[in-house]
C-alpha positions as CSV (number, residue, x, y, z in Angstrom):
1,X,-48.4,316.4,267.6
2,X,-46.4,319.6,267.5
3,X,-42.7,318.0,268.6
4,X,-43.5,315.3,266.1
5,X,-40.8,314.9,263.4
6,X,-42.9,312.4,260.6
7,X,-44.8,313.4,257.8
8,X,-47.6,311.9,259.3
9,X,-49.6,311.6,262.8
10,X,-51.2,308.1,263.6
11,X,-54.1,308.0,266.4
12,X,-55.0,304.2,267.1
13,X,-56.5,302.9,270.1
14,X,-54.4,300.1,271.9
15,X,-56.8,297.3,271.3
16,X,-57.2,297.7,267.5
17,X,-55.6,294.5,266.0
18,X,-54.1,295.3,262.7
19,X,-53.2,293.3,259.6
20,X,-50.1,293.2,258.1
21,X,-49.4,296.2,255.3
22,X,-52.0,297.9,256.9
23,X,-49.9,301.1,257.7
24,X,-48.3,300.5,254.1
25,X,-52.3,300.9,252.8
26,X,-53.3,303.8,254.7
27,X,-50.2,305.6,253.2
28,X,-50.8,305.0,249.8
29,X,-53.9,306.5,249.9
30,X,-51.9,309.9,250.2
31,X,-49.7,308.8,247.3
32,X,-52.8,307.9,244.7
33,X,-55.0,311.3,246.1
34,X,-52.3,314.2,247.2
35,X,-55.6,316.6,248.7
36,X,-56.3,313.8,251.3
37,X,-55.4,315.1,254.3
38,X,-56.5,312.0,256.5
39,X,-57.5,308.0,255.9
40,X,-58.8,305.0,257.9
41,X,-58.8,301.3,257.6
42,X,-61.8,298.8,257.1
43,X,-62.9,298.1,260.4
44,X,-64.0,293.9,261.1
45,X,-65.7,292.7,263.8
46,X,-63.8,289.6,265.7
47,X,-65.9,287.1,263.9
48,X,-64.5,288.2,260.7
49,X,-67.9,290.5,259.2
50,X,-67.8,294.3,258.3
51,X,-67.4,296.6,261.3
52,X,-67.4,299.1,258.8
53,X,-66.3,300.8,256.1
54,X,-66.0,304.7,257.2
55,X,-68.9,306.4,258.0
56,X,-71.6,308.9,256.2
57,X,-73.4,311.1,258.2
58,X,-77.7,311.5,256.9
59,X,-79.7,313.8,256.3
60,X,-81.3,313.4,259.9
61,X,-78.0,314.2,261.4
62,X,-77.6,310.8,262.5
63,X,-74.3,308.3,261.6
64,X,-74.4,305.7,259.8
65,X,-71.3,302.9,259.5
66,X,-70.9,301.9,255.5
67,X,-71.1,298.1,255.0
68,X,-71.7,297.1,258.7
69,X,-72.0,292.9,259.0
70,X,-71.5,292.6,255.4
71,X,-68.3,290.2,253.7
72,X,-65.7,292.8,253.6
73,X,-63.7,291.1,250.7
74,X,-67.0,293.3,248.4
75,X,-65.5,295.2,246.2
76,X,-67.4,298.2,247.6
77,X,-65.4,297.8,250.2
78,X,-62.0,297.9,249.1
79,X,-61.2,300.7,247.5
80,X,-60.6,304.7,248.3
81,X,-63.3,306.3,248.7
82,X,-64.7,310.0,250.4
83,X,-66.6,309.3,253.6
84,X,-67.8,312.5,255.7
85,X,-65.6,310.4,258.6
86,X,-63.4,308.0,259.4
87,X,-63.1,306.0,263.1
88,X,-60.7,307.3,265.5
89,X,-60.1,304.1,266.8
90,X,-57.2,304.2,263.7
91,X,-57.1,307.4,261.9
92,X,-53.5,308.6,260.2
93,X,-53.2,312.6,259.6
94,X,-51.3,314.5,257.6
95,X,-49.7,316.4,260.1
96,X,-49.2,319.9,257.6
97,X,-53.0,319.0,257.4
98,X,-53.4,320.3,261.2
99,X,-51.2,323.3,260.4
100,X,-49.7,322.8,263.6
């Protein structure tokens, strides 16, 4: 992350299929909120259901996925939203945000 050169730092494991504009989306989300300092996808299981939706962490201390098996064309499901965190299996990072 240090000797990178881009405004941004990308994580995504190598057997995350993405769609196309999806690096275009998660970019945006800078754009439209400039104190984001990192954003993940909309995660869908192969058969085409919500994987989820980022994640929220209870009360109990346990995770919970937002949206899991659900139809992810829902509304709820497609916009920006805060989540307490987002998969690592694709996660893109400000890189001033790691003040590295």
């Amino acid at each position: 992350a240090y000797l990178s050169r881009g405004k941004y730092i990308l994580f995504l494991n190598n057997d995350t299929q993405v769609f196309a504009n999806w690096l275009d989306e998660l970019v945006n989300v800078f754009d439209s909120i400039p104190k984001v300092g990192m954003a993940g996808p909309k995660f869908l299981f192969p058969n085409g259901n919500l994987q989820e939706a980022g994640s929220i962490i209870k009360k109990d201390g346990k995770s919970k996925w937002i949206g899991t098996n659900d139809n992810p064309d829902k509304p709820q499901y497609n916009i920006i939203r805060e989540v307490d965190y987002c998969s690592g299996a694709c996660l893109l990072i400000k890189k001033n945000f790691l003040m590295i």
